[in-house]
py3Dmol code that shows the C-alpha trace and the ligand (Angstrom):
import py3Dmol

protein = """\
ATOM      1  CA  UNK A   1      25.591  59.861-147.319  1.00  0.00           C
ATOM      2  CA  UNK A   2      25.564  58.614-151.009  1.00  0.00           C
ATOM      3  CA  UNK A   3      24.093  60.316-154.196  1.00  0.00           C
ATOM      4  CA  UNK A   4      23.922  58.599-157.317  1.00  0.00           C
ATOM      5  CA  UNK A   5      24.778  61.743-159.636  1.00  0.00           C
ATOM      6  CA  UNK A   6      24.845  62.274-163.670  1.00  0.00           C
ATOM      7  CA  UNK A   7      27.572  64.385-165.203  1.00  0.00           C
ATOM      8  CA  UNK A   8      26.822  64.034-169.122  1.00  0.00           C
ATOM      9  CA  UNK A   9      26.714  60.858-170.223  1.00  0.00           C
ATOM     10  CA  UNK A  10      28.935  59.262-167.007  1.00  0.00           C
ATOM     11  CA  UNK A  11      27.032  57.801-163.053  1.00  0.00           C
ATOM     12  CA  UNK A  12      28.953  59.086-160.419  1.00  0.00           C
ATOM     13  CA  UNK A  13      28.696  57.791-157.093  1.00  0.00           C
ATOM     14  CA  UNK A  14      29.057  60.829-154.553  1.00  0.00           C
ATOM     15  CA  UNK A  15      30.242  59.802-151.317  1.00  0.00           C
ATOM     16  CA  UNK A  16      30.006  62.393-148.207  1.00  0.00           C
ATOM     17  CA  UNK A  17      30.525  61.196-144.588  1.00  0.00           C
ATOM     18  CA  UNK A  18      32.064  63.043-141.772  1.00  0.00           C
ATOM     19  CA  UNK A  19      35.589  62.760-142.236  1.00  0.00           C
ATOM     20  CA  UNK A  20      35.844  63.266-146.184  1.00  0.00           C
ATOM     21  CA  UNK A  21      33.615  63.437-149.623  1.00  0.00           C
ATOM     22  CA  UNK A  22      34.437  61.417-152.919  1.00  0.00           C
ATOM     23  CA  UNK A  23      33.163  61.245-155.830  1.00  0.00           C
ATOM     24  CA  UNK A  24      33.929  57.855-157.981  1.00  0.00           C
ATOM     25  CA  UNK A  25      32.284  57.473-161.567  1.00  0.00           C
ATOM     26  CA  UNK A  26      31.032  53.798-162.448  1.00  0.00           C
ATOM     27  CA  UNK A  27      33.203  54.165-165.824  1.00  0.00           C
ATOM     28  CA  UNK A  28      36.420  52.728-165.230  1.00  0.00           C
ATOM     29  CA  UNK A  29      35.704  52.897-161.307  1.00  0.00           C
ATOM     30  CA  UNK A  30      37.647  55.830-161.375  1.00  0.00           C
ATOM     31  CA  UNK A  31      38.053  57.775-158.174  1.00  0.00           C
ATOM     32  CA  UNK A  32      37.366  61.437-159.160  1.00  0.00           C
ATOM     33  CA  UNK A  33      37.622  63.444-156.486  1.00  0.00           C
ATOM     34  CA  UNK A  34      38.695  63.118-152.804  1.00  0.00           C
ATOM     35  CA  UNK A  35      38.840  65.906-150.354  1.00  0.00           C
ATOM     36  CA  UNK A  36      38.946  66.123-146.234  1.00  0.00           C
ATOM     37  CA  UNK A  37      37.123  68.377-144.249  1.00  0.00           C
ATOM     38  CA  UNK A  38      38.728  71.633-144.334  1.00  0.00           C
ATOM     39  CA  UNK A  39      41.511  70.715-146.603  1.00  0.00           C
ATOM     40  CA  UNK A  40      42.562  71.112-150.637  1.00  0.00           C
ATOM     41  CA  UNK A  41      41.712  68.173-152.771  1.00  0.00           C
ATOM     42  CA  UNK A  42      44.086  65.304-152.279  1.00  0.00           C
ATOM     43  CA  UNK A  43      43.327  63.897-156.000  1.00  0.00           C
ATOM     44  CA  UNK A  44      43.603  66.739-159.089  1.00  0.00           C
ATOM     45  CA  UNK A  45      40.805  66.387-161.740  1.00  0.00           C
ATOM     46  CA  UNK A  46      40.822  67.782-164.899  1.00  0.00           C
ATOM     47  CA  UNK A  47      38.527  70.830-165.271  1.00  0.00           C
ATOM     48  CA  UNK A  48      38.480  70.009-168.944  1.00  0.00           C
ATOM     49  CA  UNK A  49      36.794  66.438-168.703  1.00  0.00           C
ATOM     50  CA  UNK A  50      34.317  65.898-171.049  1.00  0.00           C
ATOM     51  CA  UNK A  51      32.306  63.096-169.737  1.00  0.00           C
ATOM     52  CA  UNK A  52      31.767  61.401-172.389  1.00  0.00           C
ATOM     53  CA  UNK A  53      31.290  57.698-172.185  1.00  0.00           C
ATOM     54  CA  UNK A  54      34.519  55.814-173.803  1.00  0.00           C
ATOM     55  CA  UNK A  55      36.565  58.810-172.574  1.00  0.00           C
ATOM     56  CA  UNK A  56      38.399  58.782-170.107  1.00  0.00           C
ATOM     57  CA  UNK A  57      38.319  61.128-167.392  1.00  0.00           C
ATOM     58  CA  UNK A  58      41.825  63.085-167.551  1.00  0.00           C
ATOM     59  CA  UNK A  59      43.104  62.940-163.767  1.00  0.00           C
ATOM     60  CA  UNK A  60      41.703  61.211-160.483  1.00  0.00           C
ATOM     61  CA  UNK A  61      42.670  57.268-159.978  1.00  0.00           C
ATOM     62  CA  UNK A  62      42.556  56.307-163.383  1.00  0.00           C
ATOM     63  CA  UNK A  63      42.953  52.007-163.241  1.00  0.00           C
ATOM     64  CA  UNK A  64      44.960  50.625-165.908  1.00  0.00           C
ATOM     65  CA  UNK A  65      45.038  46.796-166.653  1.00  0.00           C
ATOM     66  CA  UNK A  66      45.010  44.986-168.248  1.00  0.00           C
ATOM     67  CA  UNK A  67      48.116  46.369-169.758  1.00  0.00           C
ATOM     68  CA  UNK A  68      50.225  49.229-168.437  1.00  0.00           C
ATOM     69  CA  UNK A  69      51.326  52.438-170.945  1.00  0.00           C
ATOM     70  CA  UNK A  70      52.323  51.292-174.294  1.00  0.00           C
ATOM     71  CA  UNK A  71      51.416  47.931-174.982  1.00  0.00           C
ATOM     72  CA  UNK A  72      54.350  47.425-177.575  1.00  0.00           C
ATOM     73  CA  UNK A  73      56.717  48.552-173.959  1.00  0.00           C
ATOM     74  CA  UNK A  74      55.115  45.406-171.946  1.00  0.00           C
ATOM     75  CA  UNK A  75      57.162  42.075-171.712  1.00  0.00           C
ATOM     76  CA  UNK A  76      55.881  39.094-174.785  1.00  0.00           C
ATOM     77  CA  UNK A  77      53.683  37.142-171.763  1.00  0.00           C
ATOM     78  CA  UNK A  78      51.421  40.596-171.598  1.00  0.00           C
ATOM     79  CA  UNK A  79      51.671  41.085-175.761  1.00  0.00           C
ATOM     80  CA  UNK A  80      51.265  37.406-177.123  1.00  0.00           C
ATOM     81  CA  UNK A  81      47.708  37.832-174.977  1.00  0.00           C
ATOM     82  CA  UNK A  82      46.418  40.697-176.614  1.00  0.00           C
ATOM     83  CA  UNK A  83      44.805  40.021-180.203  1.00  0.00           C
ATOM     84  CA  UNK A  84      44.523  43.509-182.772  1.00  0.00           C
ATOM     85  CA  UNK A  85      47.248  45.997-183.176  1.00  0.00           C
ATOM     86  CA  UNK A  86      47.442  49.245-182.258  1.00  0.00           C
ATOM     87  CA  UNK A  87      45.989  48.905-179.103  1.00  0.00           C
ATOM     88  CA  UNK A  88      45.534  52.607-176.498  1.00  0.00           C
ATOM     89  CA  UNK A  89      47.624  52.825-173.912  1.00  0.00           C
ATOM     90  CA  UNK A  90      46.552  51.580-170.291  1.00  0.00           C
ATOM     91  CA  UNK A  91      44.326  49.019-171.120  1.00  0.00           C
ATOM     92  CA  UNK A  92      40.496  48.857-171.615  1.00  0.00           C
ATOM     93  CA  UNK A  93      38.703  48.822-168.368  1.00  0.00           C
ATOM     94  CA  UNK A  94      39.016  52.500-167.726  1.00  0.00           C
ATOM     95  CA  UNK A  95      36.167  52.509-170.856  1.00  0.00           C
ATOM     96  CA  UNK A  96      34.004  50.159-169.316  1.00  0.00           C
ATOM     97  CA  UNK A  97      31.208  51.070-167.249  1.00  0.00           C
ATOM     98  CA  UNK A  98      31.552  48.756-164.075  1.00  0.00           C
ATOM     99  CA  UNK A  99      28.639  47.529-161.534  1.00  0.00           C
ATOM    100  CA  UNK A 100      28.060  49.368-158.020  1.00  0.00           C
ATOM    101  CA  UNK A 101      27.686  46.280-156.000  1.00  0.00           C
ATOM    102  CA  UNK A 102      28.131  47.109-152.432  1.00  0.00           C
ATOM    103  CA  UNK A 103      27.751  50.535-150.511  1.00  0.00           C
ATOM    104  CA  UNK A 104      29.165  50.224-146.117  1.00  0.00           C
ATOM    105  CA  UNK A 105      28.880  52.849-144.017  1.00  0.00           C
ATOM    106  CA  UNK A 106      30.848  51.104-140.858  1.00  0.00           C
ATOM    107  CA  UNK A 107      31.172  54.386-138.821  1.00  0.00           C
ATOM    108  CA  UNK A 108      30.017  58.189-139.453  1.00  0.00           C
ATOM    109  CA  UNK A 109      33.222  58.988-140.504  1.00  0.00           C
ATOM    110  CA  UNK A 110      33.844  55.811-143.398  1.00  0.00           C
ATOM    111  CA  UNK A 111      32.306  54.773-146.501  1.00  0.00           C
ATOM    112  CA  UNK A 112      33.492  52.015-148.224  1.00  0.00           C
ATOM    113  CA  UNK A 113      32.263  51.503-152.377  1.00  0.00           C
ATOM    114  CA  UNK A 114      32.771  48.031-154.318  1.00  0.00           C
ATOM    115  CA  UNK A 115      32.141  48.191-157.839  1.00  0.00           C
ATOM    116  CA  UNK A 116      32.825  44.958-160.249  1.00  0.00           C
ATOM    117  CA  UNK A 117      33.385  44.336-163.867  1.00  0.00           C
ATOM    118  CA  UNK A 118      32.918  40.487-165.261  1.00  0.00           C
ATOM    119  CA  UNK A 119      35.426  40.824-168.250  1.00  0.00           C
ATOM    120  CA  UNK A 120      34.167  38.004-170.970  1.00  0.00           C
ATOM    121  CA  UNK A 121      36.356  36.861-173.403  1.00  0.00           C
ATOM    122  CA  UNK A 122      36.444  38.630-176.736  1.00  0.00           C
ATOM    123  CA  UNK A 123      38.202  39.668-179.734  1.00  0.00           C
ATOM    124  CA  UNK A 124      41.126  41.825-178.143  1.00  0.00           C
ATOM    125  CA  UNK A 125      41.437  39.779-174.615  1.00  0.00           C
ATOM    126  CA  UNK A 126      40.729  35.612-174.396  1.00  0.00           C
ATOM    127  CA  UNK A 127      40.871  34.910-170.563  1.00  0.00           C
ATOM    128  CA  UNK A 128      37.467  35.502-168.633  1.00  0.00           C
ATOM    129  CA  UNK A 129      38.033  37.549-165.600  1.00  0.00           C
ATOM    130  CA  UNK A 130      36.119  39.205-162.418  1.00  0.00           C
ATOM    131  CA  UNK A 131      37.527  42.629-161.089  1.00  0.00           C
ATOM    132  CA  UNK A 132      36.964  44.541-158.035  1.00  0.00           C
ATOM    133  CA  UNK A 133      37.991  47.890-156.846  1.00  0.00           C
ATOM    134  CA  UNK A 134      36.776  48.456-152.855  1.00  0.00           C
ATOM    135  CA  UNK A 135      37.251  52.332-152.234  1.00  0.00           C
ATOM    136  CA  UNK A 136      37.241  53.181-148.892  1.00  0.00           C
ATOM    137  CA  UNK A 137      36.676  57.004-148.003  1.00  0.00           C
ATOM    138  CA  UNK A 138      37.616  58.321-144.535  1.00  0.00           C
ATOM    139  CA  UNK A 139      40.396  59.952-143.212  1.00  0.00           C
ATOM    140  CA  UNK A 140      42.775  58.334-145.306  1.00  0.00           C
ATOM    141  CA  UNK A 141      41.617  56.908-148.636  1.00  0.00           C
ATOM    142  CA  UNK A 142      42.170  53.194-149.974  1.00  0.00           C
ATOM    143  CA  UNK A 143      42.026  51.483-153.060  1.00  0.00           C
ATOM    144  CA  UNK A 144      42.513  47.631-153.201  1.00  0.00           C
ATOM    145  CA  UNK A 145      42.294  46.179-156.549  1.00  0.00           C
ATOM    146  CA  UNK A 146      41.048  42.340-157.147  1.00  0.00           C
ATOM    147  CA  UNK A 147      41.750  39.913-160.487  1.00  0.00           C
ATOM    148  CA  UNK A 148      40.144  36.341-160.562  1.00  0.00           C
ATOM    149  CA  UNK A 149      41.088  34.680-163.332  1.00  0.00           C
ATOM    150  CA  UNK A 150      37.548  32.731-164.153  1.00  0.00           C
ATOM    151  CA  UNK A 151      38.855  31.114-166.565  1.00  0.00           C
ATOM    152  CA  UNK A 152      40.734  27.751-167.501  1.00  0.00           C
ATOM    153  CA  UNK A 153      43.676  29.287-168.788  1.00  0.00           C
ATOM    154  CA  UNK A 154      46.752  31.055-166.875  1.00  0.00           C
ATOM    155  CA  UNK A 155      46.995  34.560-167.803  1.00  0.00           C
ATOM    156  CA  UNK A 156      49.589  37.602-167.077  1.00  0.00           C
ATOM    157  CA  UNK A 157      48.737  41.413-167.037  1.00  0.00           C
ATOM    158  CA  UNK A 158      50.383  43.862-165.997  1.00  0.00           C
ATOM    159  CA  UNK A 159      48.086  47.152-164.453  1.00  0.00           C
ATOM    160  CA  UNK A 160      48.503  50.792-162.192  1.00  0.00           C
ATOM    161  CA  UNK A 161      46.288  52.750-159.951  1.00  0.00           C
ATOM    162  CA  UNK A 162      47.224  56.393-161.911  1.00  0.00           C
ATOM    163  CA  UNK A 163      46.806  58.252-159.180  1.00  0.00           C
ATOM    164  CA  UNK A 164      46.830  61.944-160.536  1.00  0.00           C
ATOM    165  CA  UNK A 165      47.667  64.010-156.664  1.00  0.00           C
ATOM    166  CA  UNK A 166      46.939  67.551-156.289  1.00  0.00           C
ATOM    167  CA  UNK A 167      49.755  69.433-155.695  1.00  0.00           C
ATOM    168  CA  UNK A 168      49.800  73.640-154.742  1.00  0.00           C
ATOM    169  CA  UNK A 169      53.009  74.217-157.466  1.00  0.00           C
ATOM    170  CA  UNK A 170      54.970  71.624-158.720  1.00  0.00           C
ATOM    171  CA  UNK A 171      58.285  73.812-157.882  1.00  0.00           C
ATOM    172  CA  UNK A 172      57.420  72.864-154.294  1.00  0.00           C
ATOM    173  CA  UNK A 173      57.455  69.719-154.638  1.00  0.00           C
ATOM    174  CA  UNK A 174      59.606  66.612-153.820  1.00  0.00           C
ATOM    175  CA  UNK A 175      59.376  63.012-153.842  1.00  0.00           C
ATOM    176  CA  UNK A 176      60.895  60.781-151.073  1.00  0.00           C
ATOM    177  CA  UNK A 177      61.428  57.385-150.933  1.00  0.00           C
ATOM    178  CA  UNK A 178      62.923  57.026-154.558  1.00  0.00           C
ATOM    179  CA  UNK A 179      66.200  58.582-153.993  1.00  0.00           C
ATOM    180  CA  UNK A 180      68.758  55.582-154.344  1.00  0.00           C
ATOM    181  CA  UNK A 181      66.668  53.514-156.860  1.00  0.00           C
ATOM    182  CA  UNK A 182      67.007  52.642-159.898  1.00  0.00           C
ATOM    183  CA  UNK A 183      65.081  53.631-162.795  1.00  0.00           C
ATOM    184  CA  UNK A 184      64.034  53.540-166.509  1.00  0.00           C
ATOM    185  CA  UNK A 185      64.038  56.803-167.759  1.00  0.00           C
ATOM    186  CA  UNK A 186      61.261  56.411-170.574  1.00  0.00           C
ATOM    187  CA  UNK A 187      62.153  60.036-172.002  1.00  0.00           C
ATOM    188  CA  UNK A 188      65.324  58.724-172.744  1.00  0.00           C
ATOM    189  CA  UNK A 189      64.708  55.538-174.526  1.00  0.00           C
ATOM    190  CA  UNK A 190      63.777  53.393-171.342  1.00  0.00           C
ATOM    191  CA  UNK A 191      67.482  54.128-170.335  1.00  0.00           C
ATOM    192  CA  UNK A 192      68.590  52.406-166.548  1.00  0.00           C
ATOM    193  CA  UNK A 193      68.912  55.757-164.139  1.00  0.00           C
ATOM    194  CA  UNK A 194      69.223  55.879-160.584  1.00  0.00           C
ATOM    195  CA  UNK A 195      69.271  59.272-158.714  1.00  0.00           C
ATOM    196  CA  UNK A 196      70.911  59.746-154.759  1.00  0.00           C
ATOM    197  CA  UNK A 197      68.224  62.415-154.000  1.00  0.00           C
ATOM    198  CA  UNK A 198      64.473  63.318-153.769  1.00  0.00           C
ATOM    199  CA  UNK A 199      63.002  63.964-156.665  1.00  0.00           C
ATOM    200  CA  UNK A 200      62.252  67.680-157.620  1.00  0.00           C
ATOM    201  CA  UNK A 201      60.501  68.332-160.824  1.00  0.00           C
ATOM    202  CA  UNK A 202      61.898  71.201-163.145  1.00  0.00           C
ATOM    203  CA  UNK A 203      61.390  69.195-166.636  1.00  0.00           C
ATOM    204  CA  UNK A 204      58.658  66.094-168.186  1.00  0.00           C
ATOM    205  CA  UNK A 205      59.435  63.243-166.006  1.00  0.00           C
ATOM    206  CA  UNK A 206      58.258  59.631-166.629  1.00  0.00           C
ATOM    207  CA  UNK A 207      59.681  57.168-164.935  1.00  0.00           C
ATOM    208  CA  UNK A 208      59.535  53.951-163.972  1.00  0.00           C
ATOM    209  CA  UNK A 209      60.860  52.569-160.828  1.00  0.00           C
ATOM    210  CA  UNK A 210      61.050  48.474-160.243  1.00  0.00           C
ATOM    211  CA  UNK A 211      61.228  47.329-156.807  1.00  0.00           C
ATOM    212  CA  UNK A 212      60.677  50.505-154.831  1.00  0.00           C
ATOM    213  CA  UNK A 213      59.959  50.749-151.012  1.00  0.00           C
ATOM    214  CA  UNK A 214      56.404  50.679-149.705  1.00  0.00           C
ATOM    215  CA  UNK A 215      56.091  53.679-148.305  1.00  0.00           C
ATOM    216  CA  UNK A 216      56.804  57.158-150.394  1.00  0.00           C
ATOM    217  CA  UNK A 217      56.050  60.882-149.806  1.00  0.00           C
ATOM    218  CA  UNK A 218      55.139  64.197-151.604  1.00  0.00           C
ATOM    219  CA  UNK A 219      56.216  66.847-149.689  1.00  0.00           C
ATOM    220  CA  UNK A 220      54.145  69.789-150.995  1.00  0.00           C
ATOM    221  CA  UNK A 221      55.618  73.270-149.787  1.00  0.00           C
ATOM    222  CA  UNK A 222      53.030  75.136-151.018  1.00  0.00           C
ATOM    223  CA  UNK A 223      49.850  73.779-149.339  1.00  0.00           C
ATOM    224  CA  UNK A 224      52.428  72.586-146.563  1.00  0.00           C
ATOM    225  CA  UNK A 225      51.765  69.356-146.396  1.00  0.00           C
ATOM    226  CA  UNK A 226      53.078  65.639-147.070  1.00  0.00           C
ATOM    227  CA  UNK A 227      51.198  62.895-149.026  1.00  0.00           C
ATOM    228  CA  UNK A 228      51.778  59.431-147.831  1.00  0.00           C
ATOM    229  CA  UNK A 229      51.711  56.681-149.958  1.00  0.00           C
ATOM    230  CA  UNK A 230      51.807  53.058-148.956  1.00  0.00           C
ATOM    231  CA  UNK A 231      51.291  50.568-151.126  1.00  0.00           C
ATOM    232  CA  UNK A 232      50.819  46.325-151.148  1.00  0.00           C
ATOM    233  CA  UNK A 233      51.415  43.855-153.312  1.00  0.00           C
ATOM    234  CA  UNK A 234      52.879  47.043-155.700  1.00  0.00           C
ATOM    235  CA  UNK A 235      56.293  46.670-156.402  1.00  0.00           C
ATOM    236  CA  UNK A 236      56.689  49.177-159.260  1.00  0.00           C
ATOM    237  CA  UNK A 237      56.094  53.055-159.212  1.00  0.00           C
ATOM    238  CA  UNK A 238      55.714  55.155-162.262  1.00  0.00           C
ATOM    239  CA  UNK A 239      56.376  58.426-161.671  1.00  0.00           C
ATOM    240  CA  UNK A 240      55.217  61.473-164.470  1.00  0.00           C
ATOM    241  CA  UNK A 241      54.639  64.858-165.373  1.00  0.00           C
ATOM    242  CA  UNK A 242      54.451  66.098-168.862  1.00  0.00           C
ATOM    243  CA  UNK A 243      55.475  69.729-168.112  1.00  0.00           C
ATOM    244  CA  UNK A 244      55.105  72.211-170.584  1.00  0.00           C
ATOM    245  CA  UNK A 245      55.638  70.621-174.132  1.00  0.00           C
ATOM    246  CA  UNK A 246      54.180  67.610-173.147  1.00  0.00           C
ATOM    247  CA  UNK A 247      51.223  69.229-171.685  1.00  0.00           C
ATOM    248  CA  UNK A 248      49.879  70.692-175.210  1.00  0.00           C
ATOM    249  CA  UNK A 249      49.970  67.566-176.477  1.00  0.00           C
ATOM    250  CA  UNK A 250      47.324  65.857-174.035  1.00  0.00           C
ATOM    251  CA  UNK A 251      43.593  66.074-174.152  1.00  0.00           C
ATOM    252  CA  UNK A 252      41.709  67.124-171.774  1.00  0.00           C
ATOM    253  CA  UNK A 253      44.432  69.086-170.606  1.00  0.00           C
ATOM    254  CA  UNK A 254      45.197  72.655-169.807  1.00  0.00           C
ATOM    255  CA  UNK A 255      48.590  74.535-170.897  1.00  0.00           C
ATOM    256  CA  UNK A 256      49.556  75.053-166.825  1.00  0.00           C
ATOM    257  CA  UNK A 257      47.598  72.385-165.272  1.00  0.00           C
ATOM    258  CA  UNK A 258      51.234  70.524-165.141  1.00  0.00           C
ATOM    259  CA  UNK A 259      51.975  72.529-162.022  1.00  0.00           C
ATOM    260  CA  UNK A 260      49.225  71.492-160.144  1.00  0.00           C
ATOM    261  CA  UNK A 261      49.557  67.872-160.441  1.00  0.00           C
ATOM    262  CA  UNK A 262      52.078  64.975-159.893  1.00  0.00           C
ATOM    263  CA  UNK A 263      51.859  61.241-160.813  1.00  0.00           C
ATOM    264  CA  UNK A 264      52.720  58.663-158.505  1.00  0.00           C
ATOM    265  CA  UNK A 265      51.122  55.358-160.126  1.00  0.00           C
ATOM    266  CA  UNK A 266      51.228  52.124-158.519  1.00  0.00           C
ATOM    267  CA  UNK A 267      52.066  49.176-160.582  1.00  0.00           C
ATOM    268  CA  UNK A 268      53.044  45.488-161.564  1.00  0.00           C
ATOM    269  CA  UNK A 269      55.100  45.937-164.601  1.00  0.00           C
ATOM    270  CA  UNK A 270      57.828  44.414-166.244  1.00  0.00           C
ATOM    271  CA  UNK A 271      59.542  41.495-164.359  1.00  0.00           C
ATOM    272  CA  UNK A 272      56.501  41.750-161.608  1.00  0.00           C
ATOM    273  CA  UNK A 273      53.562  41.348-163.926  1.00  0.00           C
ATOM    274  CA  UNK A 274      51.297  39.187-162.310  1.00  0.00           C
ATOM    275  CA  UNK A 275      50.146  35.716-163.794  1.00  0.00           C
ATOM    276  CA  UNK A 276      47.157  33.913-162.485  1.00  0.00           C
ATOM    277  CA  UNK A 277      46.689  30.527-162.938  1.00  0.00           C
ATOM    278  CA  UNK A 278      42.948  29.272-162.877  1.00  0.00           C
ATOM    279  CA  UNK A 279      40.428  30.189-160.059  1.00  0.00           C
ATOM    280  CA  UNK A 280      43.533  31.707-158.759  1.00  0.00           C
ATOM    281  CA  UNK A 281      42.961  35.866-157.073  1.00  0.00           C
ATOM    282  CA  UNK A 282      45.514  39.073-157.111  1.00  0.00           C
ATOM    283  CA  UNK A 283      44.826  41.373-154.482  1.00  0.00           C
ATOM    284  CA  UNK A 284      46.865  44.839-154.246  1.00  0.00           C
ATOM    285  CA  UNK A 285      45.845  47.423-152.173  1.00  0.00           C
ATOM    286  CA  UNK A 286      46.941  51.048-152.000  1.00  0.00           C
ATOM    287  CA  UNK A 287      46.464  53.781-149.274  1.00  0.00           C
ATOM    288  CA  UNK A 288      46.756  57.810-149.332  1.00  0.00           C
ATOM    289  CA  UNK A 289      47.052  59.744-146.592  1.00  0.00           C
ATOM    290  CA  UNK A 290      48.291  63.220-145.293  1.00  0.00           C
ATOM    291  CA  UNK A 291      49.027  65.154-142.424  1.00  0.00           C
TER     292      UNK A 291
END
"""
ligand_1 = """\
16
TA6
O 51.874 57.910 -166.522
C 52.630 57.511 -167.563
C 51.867 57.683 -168.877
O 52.009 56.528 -169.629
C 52.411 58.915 -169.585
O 53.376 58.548 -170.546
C 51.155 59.546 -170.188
O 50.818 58.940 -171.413
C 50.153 59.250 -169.093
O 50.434 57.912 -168.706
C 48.720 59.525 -169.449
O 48.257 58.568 -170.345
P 46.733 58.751 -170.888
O 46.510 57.617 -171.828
O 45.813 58.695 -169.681
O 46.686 60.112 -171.522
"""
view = py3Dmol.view(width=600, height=400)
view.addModel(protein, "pdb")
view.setStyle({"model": 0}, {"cartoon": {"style": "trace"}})
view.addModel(ligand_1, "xyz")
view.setStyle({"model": 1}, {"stick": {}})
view.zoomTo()
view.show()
């Protein structure tokens, strides 16, 4: 079933069929929660979100566009578009409260939730544009993420699904998929890394990774399981944890939380930004799963 629900000043949409619940909040379109029958939360939330409207929710699938991170980090084509310094991080749509438009309940055991945002042209961004995010809740979970550029003009952007994944201790953890890959290493002034092996997490890791493979895993020891993720149409990855320094600096944010989560973001950044000429669509589409 579906429940419209208020949590402070934020609309939720909570989603409940036979296979999984969700809940996804109409600011940003950000996926809160996911969980399967019988199992720990796939997505980690923030038990410190204040739900505030303009705030964004600390954890969940936060989406990011039309700029990724920094904006001063993104290649001129993304930059020369945005008017106004000192812009926040990620972009501006995870502010904006965007439209339920379509609830299907194709079988007993999937829901699938469209929500859209018109973007109009004004004083940060000049290209008129129509998003969509279609989250589908079942047994696995999907994201796909539209841009139509409504406008005259070609623009670029580059964007991530910030998926924040629940994890039972982050000294359990590994990453596979990456090993062999290169990588910028933005602790390390956006130095070129690669690493031969999967990723374990004993320090603050951001990273990102151009051009990885479709499919990666989390192997969590703890809750013994492994996270699938498959993305496409994403080329990039971003990978991050603040740990423990990093941690006290965030909001919304507890001083341990970093051992309960794990970044894997989805992207288009840096040489695969995406530029859309007139009338012209991006589709990307992400899916989670587990065993
Ligand atoms: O995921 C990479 C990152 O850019 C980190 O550097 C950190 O800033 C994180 O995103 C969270 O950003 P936020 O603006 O949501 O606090």
């Amino acid at each position: 079933g579906i429940t419209i629900e208020l949590h402070k000043q934020l609309i939720a949409v909570s989603v409940r069929n036979e296979a999984a619940s969700a809940t996804i909040f109409l600011q940003g379109a950000q996926l809160a929660e996911y969980k399967r029958a019988g199992e720990h939360p796939l997505i980690w939330l923030s038990d410190q979100c204040d739900y505030q409207s303009g705030t964004p929710l600390r954890g969940g699938i936060p989406i990011c566009w039309p700029w990724f991170g920094d904006l001063s980090r993104n290649p001129k084509a993304v930059k020369n578009q945005i008017c106004g310094s000192d812009q926040p991080a990620h972009g501006f749509v995870r502010d904006r409260e965007w439209e339920l438009i379509a609830v299907e309940l194709p079988d007993t055991e999937t829901t699938r939730i469209t929500l859209k945002l018109e973007v109009a042209a004004d004083e940060i961004w000049k290209f008129p544009a129509a998003l969509r995010v279609i989250i589908t809740v079942g047994t696995e979970l999907s994201l796909q993420f539209q841009v139509t550029n409504l406008g005259a003009e070609p623009f670029s952007f580059s964007h991530a699904l910030h998926a924040y994944f629940n994890i039972g201790d982050i000294e359990g953890v590994r990453v596979e998929g990456l090993e062999g890959y290169d990588y910028l290493d933005t602790l390390d002034n956006w130095t070129l890394k690669k690493s031969n092996f999967p990723l374990q997490i004993n320090a603050e890791v951001d990273r990102v990774y151009p051009d990885v493979a479709k499919e990666l895993r989390i192997t969590d020891r703890k809750l013994n399981r492994t996270i699938k993720i498959e993305a496409m149409n994403l080329s990039d990855l971003v990978v991050w944890n603040p740990w423990i320094d990093k941690s006290k600096r965030l909001s919304h944010f507890g001083e341990t939380d970093y051992t309960q989560m794990l970044c894997l973001e989805s992207a288009r950044l840096l040489d695969n930004i995406v530029c859309l000429t007139a009338n012209e669509t991006y589709k990307c589409t992400v899916r989670y799963s587990f065993n």
